[in-house]
C-alpha positions as CSV (number, residue, x, y, z in Angstrom):
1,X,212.9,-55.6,153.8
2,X,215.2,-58.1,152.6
3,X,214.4,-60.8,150.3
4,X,213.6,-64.4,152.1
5,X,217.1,-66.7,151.0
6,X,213.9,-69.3,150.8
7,X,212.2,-67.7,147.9
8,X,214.1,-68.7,144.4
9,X,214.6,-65.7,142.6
10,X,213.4,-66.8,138.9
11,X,214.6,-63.4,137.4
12,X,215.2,-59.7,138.5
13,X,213.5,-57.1,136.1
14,X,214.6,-53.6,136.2
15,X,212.2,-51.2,134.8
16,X,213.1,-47.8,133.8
17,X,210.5,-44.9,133.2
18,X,211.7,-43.0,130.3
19,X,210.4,-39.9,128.4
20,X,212.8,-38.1,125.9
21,X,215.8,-40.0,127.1
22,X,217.6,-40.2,124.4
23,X,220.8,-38.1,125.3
24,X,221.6,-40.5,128.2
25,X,219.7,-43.8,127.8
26,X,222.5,-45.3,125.7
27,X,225.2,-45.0,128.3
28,X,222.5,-45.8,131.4
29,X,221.3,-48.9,129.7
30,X,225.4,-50.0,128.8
31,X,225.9,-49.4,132.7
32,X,222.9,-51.4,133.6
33,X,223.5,-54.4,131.7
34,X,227.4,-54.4,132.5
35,X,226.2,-54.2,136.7
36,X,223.6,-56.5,136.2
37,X,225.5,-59.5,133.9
38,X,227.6,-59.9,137.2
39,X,225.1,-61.3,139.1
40,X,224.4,-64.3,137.5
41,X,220.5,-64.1,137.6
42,X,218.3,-64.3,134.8
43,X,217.3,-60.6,134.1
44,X,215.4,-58.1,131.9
45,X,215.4,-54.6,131.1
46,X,212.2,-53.1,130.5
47,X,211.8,-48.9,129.2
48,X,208.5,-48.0,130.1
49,X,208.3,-45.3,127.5
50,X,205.6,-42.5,128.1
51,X,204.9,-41.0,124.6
52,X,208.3,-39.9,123.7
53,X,208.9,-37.4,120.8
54,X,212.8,-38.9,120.8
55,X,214.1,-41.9,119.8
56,X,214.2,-42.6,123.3
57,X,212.8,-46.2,122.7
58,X,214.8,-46.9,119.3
59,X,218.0,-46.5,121.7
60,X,216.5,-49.2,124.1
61,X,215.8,-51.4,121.8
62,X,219.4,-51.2,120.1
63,X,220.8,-51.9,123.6
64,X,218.8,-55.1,123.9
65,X,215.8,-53.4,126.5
66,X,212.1,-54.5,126.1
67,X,209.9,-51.7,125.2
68,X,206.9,-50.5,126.8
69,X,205.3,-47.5,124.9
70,X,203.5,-45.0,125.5
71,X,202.9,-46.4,129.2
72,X,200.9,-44.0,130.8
73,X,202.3,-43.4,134.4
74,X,201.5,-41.0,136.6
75,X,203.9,-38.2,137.0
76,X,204.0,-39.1,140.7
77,X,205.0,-42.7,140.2
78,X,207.3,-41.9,137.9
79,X,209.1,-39.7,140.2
80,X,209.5,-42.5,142.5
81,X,211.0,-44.5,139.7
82,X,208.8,-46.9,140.2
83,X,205.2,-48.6,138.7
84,X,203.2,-52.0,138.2
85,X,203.5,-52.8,134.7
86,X,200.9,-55.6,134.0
87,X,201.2,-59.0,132.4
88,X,199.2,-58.2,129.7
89,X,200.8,-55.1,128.2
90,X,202.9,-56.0,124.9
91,X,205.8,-55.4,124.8
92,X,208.4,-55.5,121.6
């Protein structure tokens, strides 16, 4: 469904679920940011680590994303690419 031209958009998060990532997190966070500055809209990039034995969320951190950890997300949801990370989780 597309988004209602009525609706400001305040700002677009993109949320990536990430365990062990560390080989290619670097290089899909670089192409993230580099798509997303484009579109002049306030943004944020959160990692939604699950319990990585990496440094999976050093990398995301170095590249400027917020860090979830140890998120707990269903292996289902996470296959989707998608989950409901809630307002009160802290993130660093």
């Amino acid at each position: 469904m597309p988004a209602d031209p009525q609706i400001p958009v305040r700002q677009v998060s993109f949320v990536l679920p990430c365990w062990n990532e560390e080989a290619i997190l670097g290089r899909t966070l670089d192409g993230l940011f580099a798509a997303a500055r484009p579109l002049a809209l306030p943004f944020e990039v959160i990692v939604a680590d699950d319990a990585s034995s990496d440094r999976t969320p050093d990398i995301a951190r170095q590249r400027g994303a917020l860090v979830c950890e140890e998120c707990s997300l269903s292996w289902a949801l996470k296959r989707q690419g998608r989950f409901v990370l809630l307002r009160e989780t802290v993130l660093s």
